[in-house]
N, C-alpha and C positions, 0 to 999 in steps of 0.2 A: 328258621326262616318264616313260620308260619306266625309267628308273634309279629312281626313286622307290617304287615297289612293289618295289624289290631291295634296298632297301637293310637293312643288319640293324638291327632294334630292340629297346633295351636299357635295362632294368629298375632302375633304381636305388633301391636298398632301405638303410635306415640300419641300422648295427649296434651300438647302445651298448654301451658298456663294461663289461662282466658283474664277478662274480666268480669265477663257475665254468661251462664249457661247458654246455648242455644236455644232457640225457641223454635216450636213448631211454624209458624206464618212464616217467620224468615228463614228456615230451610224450605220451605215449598216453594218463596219467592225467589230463592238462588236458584232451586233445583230445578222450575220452570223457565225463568228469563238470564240466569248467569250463563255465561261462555261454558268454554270446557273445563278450563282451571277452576272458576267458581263451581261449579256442580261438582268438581273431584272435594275441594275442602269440605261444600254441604256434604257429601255423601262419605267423608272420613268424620263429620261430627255426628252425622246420623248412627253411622257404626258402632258409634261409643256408644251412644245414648243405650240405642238397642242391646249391647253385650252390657250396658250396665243395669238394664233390667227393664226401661223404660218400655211401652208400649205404645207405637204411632202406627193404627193402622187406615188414617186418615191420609197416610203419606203413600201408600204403597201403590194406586193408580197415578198418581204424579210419577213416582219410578217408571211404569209401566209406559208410562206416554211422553214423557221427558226424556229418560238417562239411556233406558232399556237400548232405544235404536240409534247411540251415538256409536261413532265409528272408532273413537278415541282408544288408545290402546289402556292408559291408564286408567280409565273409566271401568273400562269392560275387567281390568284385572279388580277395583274395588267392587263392583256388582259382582262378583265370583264370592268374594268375603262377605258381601252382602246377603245373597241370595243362599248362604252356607248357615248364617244367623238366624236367618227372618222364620219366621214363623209361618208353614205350608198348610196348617191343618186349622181347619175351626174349633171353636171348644168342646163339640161332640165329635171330634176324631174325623171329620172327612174333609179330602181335599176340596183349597179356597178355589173358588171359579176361576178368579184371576192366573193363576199359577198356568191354567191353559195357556195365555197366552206368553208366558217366561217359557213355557215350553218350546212354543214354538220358535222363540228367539234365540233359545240354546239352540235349534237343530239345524236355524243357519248360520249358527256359527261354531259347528259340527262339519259345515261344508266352506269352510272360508279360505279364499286363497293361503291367507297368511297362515305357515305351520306354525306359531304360538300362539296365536287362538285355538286352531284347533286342539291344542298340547293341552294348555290351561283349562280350559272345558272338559275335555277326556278326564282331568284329575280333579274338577269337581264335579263331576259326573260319581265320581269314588265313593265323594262322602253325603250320596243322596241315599236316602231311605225310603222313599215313596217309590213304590212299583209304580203309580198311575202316571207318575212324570215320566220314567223313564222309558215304557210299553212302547212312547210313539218314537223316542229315539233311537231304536234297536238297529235301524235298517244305515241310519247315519254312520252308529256307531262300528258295523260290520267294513262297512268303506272304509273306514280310516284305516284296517289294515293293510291297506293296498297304496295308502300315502307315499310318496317319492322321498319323504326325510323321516329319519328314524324316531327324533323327538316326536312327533307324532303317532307312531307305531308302538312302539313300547308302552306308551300312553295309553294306548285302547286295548292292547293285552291287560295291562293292571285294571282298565276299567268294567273289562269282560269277564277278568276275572272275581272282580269284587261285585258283580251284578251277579254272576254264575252261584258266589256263594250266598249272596243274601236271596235272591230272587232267581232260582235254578228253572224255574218253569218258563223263565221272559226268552232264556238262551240253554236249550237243554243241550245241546248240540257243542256244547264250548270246549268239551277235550278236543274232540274230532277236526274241531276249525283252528286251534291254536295247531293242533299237532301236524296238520296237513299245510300251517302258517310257516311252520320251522323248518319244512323240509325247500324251501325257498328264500328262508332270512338270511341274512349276509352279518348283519350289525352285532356284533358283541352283545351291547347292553339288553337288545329286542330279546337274544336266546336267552340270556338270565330269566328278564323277567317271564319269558312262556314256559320254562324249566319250570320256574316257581309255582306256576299257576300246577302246571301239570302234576308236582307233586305235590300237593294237596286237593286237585279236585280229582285226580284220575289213579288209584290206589289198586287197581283191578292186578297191576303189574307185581305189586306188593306180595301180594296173597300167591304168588302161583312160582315155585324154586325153581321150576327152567328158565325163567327169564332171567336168571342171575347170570350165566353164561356169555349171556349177549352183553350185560354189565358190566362184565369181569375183561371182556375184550377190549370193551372202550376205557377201561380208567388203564389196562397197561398200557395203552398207547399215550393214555394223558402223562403217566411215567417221566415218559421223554420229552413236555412241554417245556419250554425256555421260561415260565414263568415259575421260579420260587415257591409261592405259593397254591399254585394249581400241584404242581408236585406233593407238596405236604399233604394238601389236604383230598391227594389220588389214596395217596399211600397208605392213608388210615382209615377211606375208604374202602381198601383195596382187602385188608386186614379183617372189617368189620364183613364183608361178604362173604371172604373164604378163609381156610385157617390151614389151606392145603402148603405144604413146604415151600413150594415154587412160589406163591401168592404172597407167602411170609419173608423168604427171599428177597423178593425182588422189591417190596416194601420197605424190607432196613435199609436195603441198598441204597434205596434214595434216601431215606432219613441220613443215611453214613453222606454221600454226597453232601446232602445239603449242608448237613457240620461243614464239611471242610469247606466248602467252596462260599458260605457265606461269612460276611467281615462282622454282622453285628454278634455280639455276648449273645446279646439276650436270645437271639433266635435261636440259636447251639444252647443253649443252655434250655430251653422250651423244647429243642428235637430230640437231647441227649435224654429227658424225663419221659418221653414216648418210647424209647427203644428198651429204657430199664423198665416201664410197664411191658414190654410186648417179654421182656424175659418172666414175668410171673405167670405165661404159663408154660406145662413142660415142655409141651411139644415144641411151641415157638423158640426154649432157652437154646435148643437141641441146633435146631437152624441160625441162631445168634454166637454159637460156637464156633461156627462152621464161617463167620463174617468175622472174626473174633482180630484178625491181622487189620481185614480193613478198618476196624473202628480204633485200632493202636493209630492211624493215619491221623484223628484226632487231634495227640498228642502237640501236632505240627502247629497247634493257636498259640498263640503269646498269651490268652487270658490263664491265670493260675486257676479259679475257679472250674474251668472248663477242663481244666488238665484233670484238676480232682475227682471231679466226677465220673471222668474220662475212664482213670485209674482202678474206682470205685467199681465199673461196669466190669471190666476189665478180668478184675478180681475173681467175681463173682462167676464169669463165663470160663475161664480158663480150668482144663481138665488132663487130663495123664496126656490125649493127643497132642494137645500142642501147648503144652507147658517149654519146651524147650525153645520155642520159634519168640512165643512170648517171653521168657525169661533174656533172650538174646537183642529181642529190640530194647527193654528195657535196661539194660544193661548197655546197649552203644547213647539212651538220654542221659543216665547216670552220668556216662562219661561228657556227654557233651555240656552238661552244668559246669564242668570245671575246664574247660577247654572254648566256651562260648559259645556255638553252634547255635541251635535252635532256642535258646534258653536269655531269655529275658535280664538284665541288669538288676542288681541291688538284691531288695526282700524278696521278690518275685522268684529268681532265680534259687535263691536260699528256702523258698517252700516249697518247689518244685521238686530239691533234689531231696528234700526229706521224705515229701511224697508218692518219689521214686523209694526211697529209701527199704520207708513201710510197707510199701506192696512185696518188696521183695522180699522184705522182712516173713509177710505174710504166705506169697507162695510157696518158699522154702519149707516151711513148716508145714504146707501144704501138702508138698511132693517133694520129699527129702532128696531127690536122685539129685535136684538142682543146688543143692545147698550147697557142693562141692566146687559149684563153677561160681556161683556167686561171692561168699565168703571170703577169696580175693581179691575181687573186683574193690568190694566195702571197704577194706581193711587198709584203702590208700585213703577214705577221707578220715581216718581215726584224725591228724592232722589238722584237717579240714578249717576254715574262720569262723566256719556258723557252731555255736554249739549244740544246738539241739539237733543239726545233723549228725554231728562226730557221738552224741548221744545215744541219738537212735541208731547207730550203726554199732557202736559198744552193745547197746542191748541185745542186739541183732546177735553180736562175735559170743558171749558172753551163753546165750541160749546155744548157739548151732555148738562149741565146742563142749557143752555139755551133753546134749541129746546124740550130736557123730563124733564118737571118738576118735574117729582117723584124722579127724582135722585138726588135733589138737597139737600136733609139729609145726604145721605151717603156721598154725594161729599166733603159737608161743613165738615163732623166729620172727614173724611179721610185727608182734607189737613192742620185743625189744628193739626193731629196725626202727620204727619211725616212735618210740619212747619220749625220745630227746625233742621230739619236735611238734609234741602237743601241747596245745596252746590255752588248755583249761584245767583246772584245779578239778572241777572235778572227776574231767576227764583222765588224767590223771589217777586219780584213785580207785575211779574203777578199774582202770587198767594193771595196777599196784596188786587188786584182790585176782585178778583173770593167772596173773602171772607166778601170786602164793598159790593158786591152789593148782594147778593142771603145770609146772615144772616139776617134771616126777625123773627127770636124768639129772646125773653131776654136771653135765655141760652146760646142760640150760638154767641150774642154780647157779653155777659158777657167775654165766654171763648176766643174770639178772643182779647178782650181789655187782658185776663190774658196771652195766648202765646206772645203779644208784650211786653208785661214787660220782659218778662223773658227772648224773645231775644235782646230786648235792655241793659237789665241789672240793674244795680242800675241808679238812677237818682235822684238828679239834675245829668247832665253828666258830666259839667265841673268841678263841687265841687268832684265828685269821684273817676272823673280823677288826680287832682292834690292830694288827697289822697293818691291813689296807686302810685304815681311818686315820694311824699314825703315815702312813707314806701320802696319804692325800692330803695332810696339812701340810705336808714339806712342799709338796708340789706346787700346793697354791700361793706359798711364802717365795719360790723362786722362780715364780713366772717373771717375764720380761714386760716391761713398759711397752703402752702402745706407742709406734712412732707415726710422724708426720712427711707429708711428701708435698712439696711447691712446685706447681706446673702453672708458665705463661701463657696466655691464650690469645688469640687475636679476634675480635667480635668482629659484628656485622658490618657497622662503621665504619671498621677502619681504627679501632681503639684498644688497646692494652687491657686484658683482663689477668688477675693472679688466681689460681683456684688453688687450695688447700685441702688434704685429704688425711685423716688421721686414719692409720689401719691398727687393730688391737692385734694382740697376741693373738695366734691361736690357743685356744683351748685342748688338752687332748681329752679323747673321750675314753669315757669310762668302760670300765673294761665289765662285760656283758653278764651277767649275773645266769648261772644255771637254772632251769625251773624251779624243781624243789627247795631250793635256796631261796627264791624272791621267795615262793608260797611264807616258808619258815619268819624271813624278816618281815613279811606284811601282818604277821598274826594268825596266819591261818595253821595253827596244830593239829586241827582234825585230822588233816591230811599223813600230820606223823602220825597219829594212832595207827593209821592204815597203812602205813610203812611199817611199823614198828610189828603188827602182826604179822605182816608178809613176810618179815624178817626172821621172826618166830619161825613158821611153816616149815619155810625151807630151811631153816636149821635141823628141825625135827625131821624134815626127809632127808637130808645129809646125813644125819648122824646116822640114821638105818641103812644109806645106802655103803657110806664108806665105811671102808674097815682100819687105817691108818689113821693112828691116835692123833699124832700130830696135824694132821691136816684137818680132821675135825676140830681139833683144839683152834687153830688156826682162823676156818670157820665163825665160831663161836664168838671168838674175840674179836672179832671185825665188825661182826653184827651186834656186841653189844656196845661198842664201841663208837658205832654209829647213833647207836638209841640214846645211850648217855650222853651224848654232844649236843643232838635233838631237846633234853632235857635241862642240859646244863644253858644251854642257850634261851630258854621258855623261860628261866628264871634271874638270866643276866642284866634285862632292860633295855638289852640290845632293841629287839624287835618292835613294830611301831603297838604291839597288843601282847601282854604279857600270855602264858600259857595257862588255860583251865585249870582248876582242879580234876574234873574226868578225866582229859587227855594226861595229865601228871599221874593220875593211878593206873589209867590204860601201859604208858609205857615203866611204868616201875613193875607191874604183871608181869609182862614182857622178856622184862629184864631179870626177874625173880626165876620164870621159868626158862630160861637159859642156862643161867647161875646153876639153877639146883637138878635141871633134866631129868625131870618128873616123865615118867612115859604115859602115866593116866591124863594129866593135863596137858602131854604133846600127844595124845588120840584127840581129847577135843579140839585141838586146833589144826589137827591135818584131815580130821574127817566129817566133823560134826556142818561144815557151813559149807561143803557140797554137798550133803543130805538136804540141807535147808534150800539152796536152790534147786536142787529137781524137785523138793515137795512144791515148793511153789509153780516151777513150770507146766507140773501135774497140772495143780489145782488152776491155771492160766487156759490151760485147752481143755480139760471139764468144763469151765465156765465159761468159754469160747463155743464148742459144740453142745451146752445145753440151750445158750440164747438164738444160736442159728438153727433148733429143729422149731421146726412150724406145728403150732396147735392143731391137731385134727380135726379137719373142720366136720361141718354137720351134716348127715346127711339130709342130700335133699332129694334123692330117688331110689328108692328102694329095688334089691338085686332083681326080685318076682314081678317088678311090676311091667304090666306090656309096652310097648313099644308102638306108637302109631308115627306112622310111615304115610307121610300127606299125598306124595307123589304116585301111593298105590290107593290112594282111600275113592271110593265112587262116589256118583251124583249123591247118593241116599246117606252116607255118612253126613255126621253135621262136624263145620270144622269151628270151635268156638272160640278161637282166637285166630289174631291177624299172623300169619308167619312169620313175615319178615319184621314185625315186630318184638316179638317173642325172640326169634334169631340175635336180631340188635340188643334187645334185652336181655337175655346170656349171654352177648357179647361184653356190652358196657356194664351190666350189673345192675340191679335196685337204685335208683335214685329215695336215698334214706333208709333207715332200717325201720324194724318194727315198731318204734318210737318216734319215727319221721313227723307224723302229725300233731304230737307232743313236745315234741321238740320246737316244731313251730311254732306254735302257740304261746310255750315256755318264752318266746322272742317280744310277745305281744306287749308292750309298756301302756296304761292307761296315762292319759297324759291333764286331763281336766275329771273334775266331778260328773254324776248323774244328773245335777241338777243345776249345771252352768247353761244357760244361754245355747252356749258353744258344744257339744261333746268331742272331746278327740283320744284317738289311741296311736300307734307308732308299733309297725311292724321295724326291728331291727336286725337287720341282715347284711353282717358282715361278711365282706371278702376278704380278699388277701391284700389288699393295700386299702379300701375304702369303704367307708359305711354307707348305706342306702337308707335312709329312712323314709317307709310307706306309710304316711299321716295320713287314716280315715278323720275327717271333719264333718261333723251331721247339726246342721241347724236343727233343732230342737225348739225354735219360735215361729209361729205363723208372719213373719216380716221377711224381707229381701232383705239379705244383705250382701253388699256390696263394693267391692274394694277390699276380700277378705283378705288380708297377709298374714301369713306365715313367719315370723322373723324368729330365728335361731342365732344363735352365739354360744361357742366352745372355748371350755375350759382346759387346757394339755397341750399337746402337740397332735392337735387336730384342726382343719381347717373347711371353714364351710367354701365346696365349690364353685356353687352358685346360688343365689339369693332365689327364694317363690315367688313365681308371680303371683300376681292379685287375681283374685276369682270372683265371682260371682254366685250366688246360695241360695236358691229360691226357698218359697216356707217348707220347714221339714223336706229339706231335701240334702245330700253329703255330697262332699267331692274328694276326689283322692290326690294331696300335693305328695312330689317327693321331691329330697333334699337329698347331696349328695355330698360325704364330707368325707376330707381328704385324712389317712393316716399317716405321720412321718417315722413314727418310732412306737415301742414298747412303753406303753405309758399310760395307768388309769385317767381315764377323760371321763368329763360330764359335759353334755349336751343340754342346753337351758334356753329357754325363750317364750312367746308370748304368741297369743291370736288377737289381731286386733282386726277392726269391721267397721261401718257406718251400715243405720240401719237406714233403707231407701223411704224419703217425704218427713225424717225428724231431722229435729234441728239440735238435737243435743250433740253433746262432743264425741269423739270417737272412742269405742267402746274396747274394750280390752281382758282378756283372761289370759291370767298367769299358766305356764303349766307346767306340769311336774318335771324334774330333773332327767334324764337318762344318763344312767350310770356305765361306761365301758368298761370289759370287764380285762383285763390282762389277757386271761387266759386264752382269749381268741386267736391270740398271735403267738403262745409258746408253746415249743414240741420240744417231748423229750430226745434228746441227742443222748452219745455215746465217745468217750475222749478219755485216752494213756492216762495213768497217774503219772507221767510225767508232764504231759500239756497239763494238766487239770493244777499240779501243783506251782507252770510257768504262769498261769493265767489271774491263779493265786498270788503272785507275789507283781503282778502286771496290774490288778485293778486295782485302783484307788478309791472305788465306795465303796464302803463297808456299811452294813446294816446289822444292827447285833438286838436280836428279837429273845426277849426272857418267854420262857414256856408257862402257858399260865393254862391248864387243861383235866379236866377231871378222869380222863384217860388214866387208867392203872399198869397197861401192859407197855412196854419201851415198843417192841415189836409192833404194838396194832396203832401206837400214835405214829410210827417211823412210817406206814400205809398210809395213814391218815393225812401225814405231810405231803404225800410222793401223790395220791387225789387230787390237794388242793391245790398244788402248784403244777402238776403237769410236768412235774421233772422226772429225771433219770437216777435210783440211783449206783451210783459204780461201785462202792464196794460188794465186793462176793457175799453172797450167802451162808457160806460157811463161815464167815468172819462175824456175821450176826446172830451166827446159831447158837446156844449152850444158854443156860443158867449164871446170868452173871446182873451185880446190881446200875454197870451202866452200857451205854450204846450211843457208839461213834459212829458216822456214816457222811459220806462226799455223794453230794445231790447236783445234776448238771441239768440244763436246759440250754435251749434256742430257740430265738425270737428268728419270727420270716425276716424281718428285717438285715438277719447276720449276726443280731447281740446276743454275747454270752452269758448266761448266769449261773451262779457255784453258788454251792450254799454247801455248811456243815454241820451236821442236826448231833449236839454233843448232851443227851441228856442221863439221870439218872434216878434209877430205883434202889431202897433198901432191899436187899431181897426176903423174900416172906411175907414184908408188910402190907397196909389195903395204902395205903399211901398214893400218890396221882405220881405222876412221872414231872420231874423236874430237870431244869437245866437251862440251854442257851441252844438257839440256830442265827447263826452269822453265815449272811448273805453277801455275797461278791461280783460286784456288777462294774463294765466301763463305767454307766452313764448312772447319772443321779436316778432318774426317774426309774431306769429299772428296779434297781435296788431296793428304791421305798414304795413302788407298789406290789412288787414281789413280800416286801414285809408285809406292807398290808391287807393283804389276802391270806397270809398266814394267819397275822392279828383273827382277821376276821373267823376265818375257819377257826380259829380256837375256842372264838366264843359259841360256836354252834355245833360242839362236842357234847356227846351223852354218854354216859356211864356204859 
């Protein structure tokens, strides 16, 4: 707040199109003998004159004795703009005699009936700088507090406040009299502004920690204010004071409120980013635990977004107490995605119940005692429409029936019940491997050998195939003609109409094809592969469990049986994509090790690819819990060092910092690190030469949606110039907010424009344009300097994220830019360029560490980011080395982005980075 009274304010006055400048006699001759109207134009063209550099001090006793004592309200509002221009001081610095007498004109209209005179006044009273003018108004200035309208009260507080800080000797007294002002004010806007004043001129309260107490009582009471906003910003008050449980409490509390009870996104999504900071520290996660139901209440928004994050929190706070209260609400949203409830229509609905999905995916593995209640709940959307739900819930069954064996009956009866009635290929075949490997009784082979019948269908395939294609030509050679039907009508008139109606045969419909069966006619074989091994498995654990030949034998020939029909039909022409060569060696394998009942190569297929899933699950929660421990941070107070204790310290101590700011400042943290004023600087763009006319530079300071540019401009020539602009123009998807005004530049003297440009997307932009000026009494044209380009840099806006290799590989096969960047780099090590990349772009990358470890000549890696905006970008960094040689690392990184523009300036920043590699 304390920037706001600093900041400069500027006049905007229109200037139409003349035909001939004004001149000094004919503004004196208006100013003196014109009406009211005519003296307001003179003294709007006088105003130019003067802000565009001119000097008429031949005019300023005609003001004095003409404009000064009109009554006119308009008048008196341009002599406010006037007398804010004009020039108070002679050219050896002391005030003009004249100004006595404007003096004295302000201070009756300091006392004017009308409360926007006096209001007006009061606020150019603000932006005076002369203590000698202001000395005789002090006494005026004090009455206005006592005003009967508030516009005028509030006025004289900012005015008493901004005289207290520039000129503290005119009014020493000005805590004491606002502070003893507010214990009487009624008006809203009056207490802001004496608050305001109070905190920055009166800090005495700052410095001394029992006055915190008396603080801490009024912001809980603000708690319970009706107004939105006063809430929020108690609650982070309330935080920043004290860090006591109860204070942290009753803080979330409201933030939890506000989530629910307000309708906009964005505000919830703003409060929800406050409470996952107040979880970074311990003490506070401990008390956000203990709220952990109320912020599931969340949940209840229709935004997905909000849900996510929601979830997100959720996650992270839940522990062995109330994992179950947790796992139980999330488990009645589960259920209400497919029954309608609280859960939104269409995509929305289908993200939500994945994102329930995952959490619970995640707790479970958290706190295994829940995996038992969950695990069935999941197992009804195997079924499911969305796939990436039924996905993530395979993932989900696929993991728990490995790591808890007792679930491995209910898992196996569960996913031959609803077999038949899943509705993806590839869902499917995970479920095809869940049921080869963990079927370890006769009953449960028996019934998985009977659900593949019955979704494959009748077999042989291709004898039943051309069956059905010979009775479907018969059918359609003795359908029946369509007939006609004549009905008379009687119309509106009164006249005879005939209508005619031809009806077709019906059609009968075709009789409904098993799963496995379309898979097979559509071309998809893969799918047998993974039959054909499932088939395998449990052959091999049949034949060890039973002891009767025959029934093994029986076994054996059903399943090859199958596989050969599967085969014999890949090479009929039946289907609309003939069968691979892989899949054709896959099931002739298959079929070979049935045949000949090898026991060495029925161990590898009964034992070797559940070793290979729990290595991987292993290595999944290794690389799970090494990214979730937090780096040890540094110390910053050492175990011996003493402890000073403000509240015991005496007169004779010296205390050399402010407390309560110190306090705030361990609360909020360092604004910048140790490189903060390097980093700034690093911002600094020079924009013109040393030895232009003009000098300019551009502080560039991006935010999270729009650029600021702080253009220093320094006349560098002994002339006025005047009329300076600023004109900019952007190249990308960036948009300039608002055009510079025109300034004015005395000799060797600088001004500071800023320009504010809008960001819409992730997109290299350049910023390009000119200064153009007239210089004041030439007649040459208008003068102009080019200036240098500003470059935007990507990376301002992308952060590395974290996403499944199965989103990573839906998202892969979802975007449609491709950018495919050749590695051109003097880099020798795969490892230290694969760094190199993950610097310059700011991404993530997801493969494991272990997968990039060893001595090997090449390296594969999946690189992910996010733009603030929500855009996603993947990249694949596939390069290679001979091993031993001094050779540079070669290959390809192909980048994957929705939108054009991501894509090609993510390339060319890579570009870039490559060429400013060193050995």
């Amino acid at each position: 707040m304390s920037s706001v009274s600093e900041l400069a304010c500027y006049t905007l006055i229109h200037n139409p199109a003349e035909t001939e400048a004004p001149n000094e006699q004919q503004l004196k001759h208006d100013l003196e003998h014109g009406d009211a109207r005519v003296k307001a134009n003179a003294l709007k063209k006088l105003i130019q004159l003067v802000l565009n550099g001119e000097r008429l001090p031949g005019l300023l006793m005609t003001i004095i004795r003409f404009v000064l004592p009109s009554s006119d309200h308009q008048i008196k509002k341009l002599l406010l703009i006037f007398w804010e221009i004009w020039p108070k001081t002679s050219p050896d610095g002391k005030l003009l005699h004249e100004m006595i007498l404007v003096c004295d004109a302000y201070r009756k209209d300091l006392q004017h009936p009308n409360e926007f005179i006096r209001g007006s006044t009061l606020r150019f009273l603000c932006k005076l700088k002369e203590s000698e003018l202001l000395e005789p108004l002090m006494p005026s200035i004090r009455g206005c507090l006592d005003h009967r309208h508030a516009y005028v009260r509030r006025n004289a507080v900012m005015a008493i406040y901004t005289i207290y800080r520039n000129f503290e000797a005119l009014i020493p007294d000005a805590p004491e009299l606002i502070h003893n002002y507010l214990e009487g004010e009624l008006d809203a806007s009056c207490k802001r502004n004496a608050f305001m004043m109070l905190i920055h001129a009166d800090r005495e309260c700052y410095a001394n920690p029992s006055e915190r107490a008396r603080f801490i009582r009024c912001i809980y009471n603000l708690l319970n204010s009706s107004s939105p906003s006063v809430r929020y910003e108690a609650a982070g008050t309330l935080v920043t004071l004290s860090s006591t449980q109860a204070a942290v409490k009753a803080a979330s509390q409201a933030y939890i409120e506000l989530i629910v009870r307000e309708s906009d996104n964005n505000v919830k999504l703003i409060v929800l980013d406050r409470l996952t900071a107040l979880k970074g520290t311990p003490a506070h996660e401990k008390v956000l635990q203990e709220l952990v139901m109320d912020i599931l209440r969340v949940l209840g928004s229709p935004d997905l977004e909000v849900r996510k994050k929601t979830l997100s929190l959720v996650l992270e706070l839940v522990n062995s107490r109330n994992v179950d209260e947790v796992v139980l609400v999330l488990k009645k949203e589960v259920a209400s995605t497919s029954t309608g409830g609280t859960a939104t229509e269409g995509g929305d609905r289908a993200g939500y119940r994945q994102a329930l999905v995952k959490t619970l995916h995640t707790t479970s593995i958290k706190f295994p005692a829940v995996a038992s209640t969950v695990v069935p709940l999941l197992l009804e959307f195997l079924s499911d429409s969305d796939e990436s739900t039924a996905e993530g819930v395979l993932v989900f069954v696929r993991e728990a029936v490995q790591t808890y064996p007792q679930l491995k009956t209910h898992v196996v009866a569960k996913l031959l019940e609803v077999f038949s009635q899943i509705k993806f290929l590839n869902i499917h075949r995970a479920t095809l491997w869940i049921l080869g490997e963990y079927c370890t009784s006769v009953e449960d082979i028996s019934r998985v050998l009977t659900v593949v019948r019955a979704t494959l269908g009748e077999i042989p395939l291709v004898d039943s195939e051309l069956r059905k294609a010979a009775n479907s030509d018969e059918s359609d050679s003795g359908s029946s003609d369509p007939s006609e039907s004549v009905r008379t009508l009687v119309t509106a008139h009164g006249t005879y109409a005939t209508q005619s109606a031809f009806t077709a045969a019906p059609v009968s419909n075709k009789e409904k094809i098993p799963p496995l069966r379309s898979y097979l006619l559509d071309g998809d074989f893969f799918i047998a592969s993974s039959l054909a091994s499932t088939l395998t498995k449990l052959c091999v654990r049949y034949l060890a469990l039973m002891t009767d030949q025959q029934s093994k034998n029986a076994f054996c020939a059903e399943s090859m049986l199958i596989i050969a029909s599967i085969l014999h039909l890949g090479k009929s022409g039946i289907p609309k994509k003939a069968i691979s060569q892989d899949d054709v060696e896959r099931l002739s394998v298959c079929l070979r090790v049935l045949c000949e009942r090898c026991e060495v190569v029925g161990g590898v297929f009964g034992e070797k690819s559940r070793q290979v899933l729990a290595d991987m699950i292993s290595l999944n929660q290794q690389s799970t819990a090494s990214s979730s421990k937090s780096e040890p941070s540094a110390v910053s107070v050492q175990a011996d060092e003493l402890i000073h204790f403000v509240v015991l310290a005496g007169q004779r101590d010296e205390v050399k910092e402010n407390v309560y700011d110190a306090s705030l400042l361990s609360a909020t943290g360092p604004i910048g690190g140790k490189e903060g004023k390097s980093n700034q600087l690093s911002k600094v763009v020079q924009l013109t030469g040393f030895s232009d006319p003009v000098y300019a530079e551009a502080y560039v300071n991006v935010n999270q949606y729009d650029i600021v540019l702080d253009v220093l401009v320094v006349n560098q020539t002994g002339d006025t110039l005047q009329g300076l602009q600023l004109e900019l123009a952007t190249l990308g998807d960036l948009k300039l907010v608002e055009k510079p005004m025109p300034c004015t530049v005395g000799p060797h003297d600088f001004v500071n424009i800023k320009a504010s440009i809008k960001v819409s997307s992730t997109e290299n932009g350049i910023i390009f344009g000119n200064i153009v000026y007239d210089i004041v009494g030439s007649t040459a044209d208008r003068n102009c300097v080019v200036l240098n380009n500003i470059h935007i840099d990507i990376m301002d806006y992308i952060q590395p994220e974290s996403c499944t290799d199965a989103e990573f590989r839906k998202m892969w096969a979802e975007f449609e830019w491709e950018n495919k960047i050749a590695v051109a780099t003097n880099i020798g090590d795969l490892e230290a360029y694969l760094e190199h990349i993950l610097q310059s772009t700011n991404m993530n990358c997801l493969t494991p560490k272990q997968a990039l470890s060893g001595e090997c000549g090449f390296l594969a890696a999946n690189l992910y980011a996010r733009s603030i905006f929500g855009e996603d970008a993947l990249a694949n960094v596939s390069v290679e080395k001979p091993p031993g040689s001094n050779q540079s690392v070669t290959g390809h990184i192909r980048i994957r982005a929705k939108t054009q523009g991501m894509a090609l300036s993510l390339g060319d920043k890579i570009n870039l980075s490559q060429k400013t590699t060193g050995n």
